[in-house]
C-alpha positions in Angstrom: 103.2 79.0 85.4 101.8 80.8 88.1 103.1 82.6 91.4 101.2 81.9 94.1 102.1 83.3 97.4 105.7 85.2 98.1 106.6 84.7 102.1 109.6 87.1 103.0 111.9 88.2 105.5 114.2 90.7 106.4 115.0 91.5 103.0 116.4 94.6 101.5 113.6 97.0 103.7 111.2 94.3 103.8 111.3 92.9 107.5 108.6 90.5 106.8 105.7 90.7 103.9 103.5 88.0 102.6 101.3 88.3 99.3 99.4 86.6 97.7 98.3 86.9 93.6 96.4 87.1 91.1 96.4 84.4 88.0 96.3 87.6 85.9 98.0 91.3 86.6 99.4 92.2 89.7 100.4 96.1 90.8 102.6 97.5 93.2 101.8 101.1 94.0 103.9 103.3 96.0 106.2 106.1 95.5 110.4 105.5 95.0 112.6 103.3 97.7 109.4 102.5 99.0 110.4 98.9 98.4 108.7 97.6 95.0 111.9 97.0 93.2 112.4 94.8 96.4 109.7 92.4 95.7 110.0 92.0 92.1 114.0 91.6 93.2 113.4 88.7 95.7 110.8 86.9 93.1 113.6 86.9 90.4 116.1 85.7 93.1 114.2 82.6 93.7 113.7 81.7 90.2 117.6 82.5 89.1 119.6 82.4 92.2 120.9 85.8 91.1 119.8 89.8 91.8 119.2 91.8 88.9 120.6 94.6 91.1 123.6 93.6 92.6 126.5 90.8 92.4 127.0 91.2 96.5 124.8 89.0 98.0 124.8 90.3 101.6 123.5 93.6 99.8 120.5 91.3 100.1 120.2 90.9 103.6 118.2 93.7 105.8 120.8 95.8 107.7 121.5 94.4 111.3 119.2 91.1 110.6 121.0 87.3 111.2 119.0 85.7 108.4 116.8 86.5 105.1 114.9 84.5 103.8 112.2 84.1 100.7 109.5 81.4 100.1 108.0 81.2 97.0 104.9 78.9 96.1 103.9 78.2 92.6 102.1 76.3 90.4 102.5 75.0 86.8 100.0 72.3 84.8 101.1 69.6 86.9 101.5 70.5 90.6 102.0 73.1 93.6 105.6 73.5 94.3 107.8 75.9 96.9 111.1 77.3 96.8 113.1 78.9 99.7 115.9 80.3 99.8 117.6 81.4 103.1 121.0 83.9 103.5 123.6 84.9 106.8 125.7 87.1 106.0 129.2 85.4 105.8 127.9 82.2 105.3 126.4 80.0 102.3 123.0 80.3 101.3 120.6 77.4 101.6 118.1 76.6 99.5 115.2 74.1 99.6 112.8 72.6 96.6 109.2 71.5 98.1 111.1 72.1 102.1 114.0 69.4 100.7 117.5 70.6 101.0 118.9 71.5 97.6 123.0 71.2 97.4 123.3 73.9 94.8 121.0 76.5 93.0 121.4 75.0 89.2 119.1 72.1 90.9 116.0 74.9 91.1 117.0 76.9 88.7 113.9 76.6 85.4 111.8 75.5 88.5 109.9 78.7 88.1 110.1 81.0 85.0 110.4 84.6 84.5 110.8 87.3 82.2 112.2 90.4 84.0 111.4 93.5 82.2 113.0 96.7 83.6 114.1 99.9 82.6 118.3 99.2 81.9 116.3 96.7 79.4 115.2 99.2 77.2 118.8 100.3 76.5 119.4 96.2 76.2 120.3 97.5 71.9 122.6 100.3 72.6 124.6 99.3 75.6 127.8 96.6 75.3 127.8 93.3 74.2 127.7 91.7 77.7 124.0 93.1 78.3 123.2 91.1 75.7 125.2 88.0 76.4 123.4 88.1 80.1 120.4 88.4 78.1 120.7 84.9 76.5 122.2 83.3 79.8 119.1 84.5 81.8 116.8 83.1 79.5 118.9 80.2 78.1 119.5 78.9 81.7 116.0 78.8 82.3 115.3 76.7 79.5 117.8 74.0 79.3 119.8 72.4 82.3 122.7 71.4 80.7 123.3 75.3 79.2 123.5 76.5 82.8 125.7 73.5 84.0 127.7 74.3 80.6 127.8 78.4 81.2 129.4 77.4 84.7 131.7 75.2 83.6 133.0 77.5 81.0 133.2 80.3 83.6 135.3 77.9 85.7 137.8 77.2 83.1 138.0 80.2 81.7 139.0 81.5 85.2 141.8 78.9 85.5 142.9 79.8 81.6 143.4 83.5 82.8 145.5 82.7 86.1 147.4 80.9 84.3 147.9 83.7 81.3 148.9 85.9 83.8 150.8 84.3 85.8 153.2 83.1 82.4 156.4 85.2 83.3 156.6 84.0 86.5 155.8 79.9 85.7 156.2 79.8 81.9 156.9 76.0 82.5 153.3 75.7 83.9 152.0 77.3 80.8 153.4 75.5 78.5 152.2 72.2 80.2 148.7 72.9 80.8 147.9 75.2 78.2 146.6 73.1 75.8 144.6 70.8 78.6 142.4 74.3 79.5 142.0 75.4 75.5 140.4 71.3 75.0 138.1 72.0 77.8 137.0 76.1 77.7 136.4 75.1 73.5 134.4 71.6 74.6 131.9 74.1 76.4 132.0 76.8 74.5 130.7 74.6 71.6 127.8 73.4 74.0 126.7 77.2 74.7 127.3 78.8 71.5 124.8 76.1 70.1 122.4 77.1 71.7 122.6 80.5 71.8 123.0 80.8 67.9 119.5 78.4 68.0 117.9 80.9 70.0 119.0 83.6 68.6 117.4 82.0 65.1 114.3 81.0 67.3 113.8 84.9 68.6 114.7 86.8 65.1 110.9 85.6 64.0 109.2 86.9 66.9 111.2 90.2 67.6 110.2 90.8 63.8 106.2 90.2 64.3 106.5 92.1 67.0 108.4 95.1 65.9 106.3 94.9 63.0 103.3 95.4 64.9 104.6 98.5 67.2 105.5 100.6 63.9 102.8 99.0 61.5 105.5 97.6 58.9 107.8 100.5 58.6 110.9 98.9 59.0 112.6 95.4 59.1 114.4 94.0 62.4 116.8 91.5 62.4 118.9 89.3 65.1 122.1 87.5 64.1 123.9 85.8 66.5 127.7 86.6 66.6 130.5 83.8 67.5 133.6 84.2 68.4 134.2 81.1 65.7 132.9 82.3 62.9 130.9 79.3 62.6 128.3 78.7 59.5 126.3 75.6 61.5 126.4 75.9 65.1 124.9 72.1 64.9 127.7 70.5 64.6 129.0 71.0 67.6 132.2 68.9 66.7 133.3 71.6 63.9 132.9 74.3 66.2 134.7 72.9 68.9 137.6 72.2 66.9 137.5 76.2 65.3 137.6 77.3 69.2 140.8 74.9 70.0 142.4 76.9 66.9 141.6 80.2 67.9 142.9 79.1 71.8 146.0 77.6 70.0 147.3 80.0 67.7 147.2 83.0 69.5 148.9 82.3 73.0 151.4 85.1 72.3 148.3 87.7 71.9 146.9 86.4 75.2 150.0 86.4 77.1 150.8 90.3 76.1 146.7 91.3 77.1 146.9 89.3 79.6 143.3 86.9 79.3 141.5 84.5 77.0 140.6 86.6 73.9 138.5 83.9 72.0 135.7 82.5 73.4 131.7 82.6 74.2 132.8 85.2 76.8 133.2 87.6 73.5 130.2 86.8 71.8 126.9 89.0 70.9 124.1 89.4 69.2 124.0 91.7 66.1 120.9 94.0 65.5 119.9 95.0 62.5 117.1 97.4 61.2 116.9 97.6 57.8 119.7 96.1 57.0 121.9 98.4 59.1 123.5 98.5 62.6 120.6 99.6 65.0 122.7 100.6 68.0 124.1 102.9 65.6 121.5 104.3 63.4 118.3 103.4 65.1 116.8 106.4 67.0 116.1 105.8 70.5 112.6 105.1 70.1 113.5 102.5 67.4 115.8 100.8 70.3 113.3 100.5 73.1 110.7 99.0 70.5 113.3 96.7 69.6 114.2 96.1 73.2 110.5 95.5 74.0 110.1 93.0 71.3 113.4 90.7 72.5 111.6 91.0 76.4 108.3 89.6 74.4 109.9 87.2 72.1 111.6 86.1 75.4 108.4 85.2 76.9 107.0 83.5 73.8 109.9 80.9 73.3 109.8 80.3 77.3 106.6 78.9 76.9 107.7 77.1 73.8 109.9 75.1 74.9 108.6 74.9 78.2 105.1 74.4 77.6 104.4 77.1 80.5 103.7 80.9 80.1 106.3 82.3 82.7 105.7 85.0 85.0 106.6 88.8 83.8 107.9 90.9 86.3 107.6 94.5 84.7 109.5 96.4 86.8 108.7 100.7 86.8 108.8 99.9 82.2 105.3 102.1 82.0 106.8 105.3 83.1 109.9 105.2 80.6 107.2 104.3 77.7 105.4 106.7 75.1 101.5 106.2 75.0 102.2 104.2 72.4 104.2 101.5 73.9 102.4 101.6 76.7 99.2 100.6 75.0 100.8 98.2 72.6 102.7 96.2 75.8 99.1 96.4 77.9 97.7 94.9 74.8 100.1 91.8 74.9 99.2 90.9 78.8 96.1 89.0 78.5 96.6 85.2 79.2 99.7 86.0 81.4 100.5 86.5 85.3 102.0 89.7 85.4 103.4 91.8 88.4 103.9 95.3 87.5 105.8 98.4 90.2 105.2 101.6 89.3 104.9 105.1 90.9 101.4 105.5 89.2 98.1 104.4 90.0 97.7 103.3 86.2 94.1 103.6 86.3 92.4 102.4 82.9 95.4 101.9 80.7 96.2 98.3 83.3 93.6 97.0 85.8 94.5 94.4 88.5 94.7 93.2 91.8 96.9 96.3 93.4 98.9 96.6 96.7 100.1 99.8 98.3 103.8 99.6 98.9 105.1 102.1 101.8 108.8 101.5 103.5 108.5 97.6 102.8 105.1 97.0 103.4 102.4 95.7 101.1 98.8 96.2 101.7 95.9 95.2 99.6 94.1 97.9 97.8 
């Protein structure tokens, strides 16, 4: 997997830029709000539909301009392919797959791969339980089709299921008729999802060990165990797990109704981490955490090719500067063979050689 050529327009403080990279490591040089994070940001945008920076899309759009837009071209083993997405403020986005209208952004979405690397990753051990559930959607959805179509469906229901929680005193007659229809279908898809996040979770525990391994030469013992809101002991049967979800939905509606939402559900699930046998967002030092963080952005990128067949594209954003010598040599290590674009404040001189653009208030010129 390879990008190309990045086309933009009027996005963020980029009123028009065009690059074009490197198969290997790419660098954007400037100093802060110059407009690196921007790039990196519109790259990710095309390959997940979403911002890594904001839920506000019109946050997006360059103050005062009609229309943003971003073309992306890339390449994997087979063929050349574009992407481009357009955005007016007030108004739907449209989005186009090889200059073909696309009806929704599931269609492109595991077009074109990415593993996004920034500096809110390295707390991805400590911080909540929703960092890492986000964690396993980005990368789940860019895997497998039916998990995104799934994760929206779920989101969907479970929307309905809490209107309808909160609005019991007022319609319990509602409630009581329809209940039981929105339990069936939020545990149907949370069976879907929690199967293959429990998989992946099994799939990522090897690598984040290897890895781990290698940045403190053996020293201590990682480990990822996926936590479900079902308790379940096989996530495979899918069947089993669906039925434990429509008990939990069923049992508790008095619970629910009192906090007011759905309290069982893929919604609540995480992933424990464990060094040593013990919790590492509690008892793992802070350097222990970002190596562990580190490893779960690699081990990201090594079952994305996996299943894929395609080395994605890792956008480091500004990671370099909140790394010890260490790290940073270790992570510079692991870039061969990959198309990497990199931000930073830095000319990184020796440590990471590449094709390198100076970034100054949204434009991009070749170094």
């Amino acid at each position: 997997m390879e990008c190309k050529r990045v086309q933009i327009k009027n996005f963020r403080n980029i009123e028009t830029a065009e690059l074009v990279f490197d198969s290997g490591i790419n660098l954007l040089v400037g100093e802060n709000a110059e407009g690196k994070t921007n790039l990196l940001e519109a790259i990710g945008f095309s390959a997940i539909g979403k911002s890594f920076r904001t839920s506000h899309e019109e946050d997006l759009i360059r103050f005062g301009a009609e229309t943003s837009e971003i073309s992306l071209d890339f390449c994997d083993s087979l063929r050349e392919q574009n992407i481009t997405v357009r955005m007016m403020p007030g108004r739907r986005r449209r989005i186009e797959h090889n200059h073909v209208k696309v009806t929704k952004i599931s269609d492109v979405v595991g077009l074109f791969r990415t593993v996004l690397f920034c500096p809110e990753h390295l707390s991805l051990v400590k911080e909540g339980p929703g960092e890492r559930r986000n964690f396993l959607d980005v990368a789940l959805s860019q895997l497998y089709p039916v998990y995104l179509k799934s994760l929206q469906r779920y989101n969907q229901v479970l929307k309905n299921r809490n209107q309808l929680i909160r609005d019991y005193e007022k319609d319990p007659k509602t409630f009581d008729a329809t209940i039981e229809l929105w339990s069936s279908q939020l545990a149907h898809e949370a069976a879907v999802i929690a199967s293959y996040r429990e998989k992946y979770v099994r799939d990522a525990n090897d690598r984040v060990k290897e890895y781990f391994l290698e940045m403190t030469g053996g020293k201590e013992t990682p480990e990822l165990l996926y936590e479900g809101s079902s308790k379940s002991e096989s996530y495979e049967n899918r069947e089993a797990v669906e039925k434990q979800y429509i008990s939990l939905l069923s049992e508790h509606h008095d619970r629910e109704i009192g906090a007011g939402c759905t309290l069982y559900g893929i919604h609540k699930d995480d992933i424990e981490i464990l060094l040593n046998g013990k919790s590492a967002r509690l008892f793992a030092s802070q350097g222990q955490q970002r190596s562990l963080s580190l490893a779960m952005k690699l081990a990201e990128g090594d079952l994305s090719a996996r299943v894929s067949g395609e080395i994605p594209v890792f956008l480091f954003d500004d990671v370099f500067s909140e790394l010890d010598q260490n790290r940073r040599v270790y992570l510079s290590s692991k870039l061969s063979g990959k198309q990497v674009i990199i931000t930073t404040c830095e000319s990184l001189g020796n440590k990471v050689k590449g094709k390198c653009f100076k970034v100054k208030n949204g434009t991009y010129t070749e170094a």
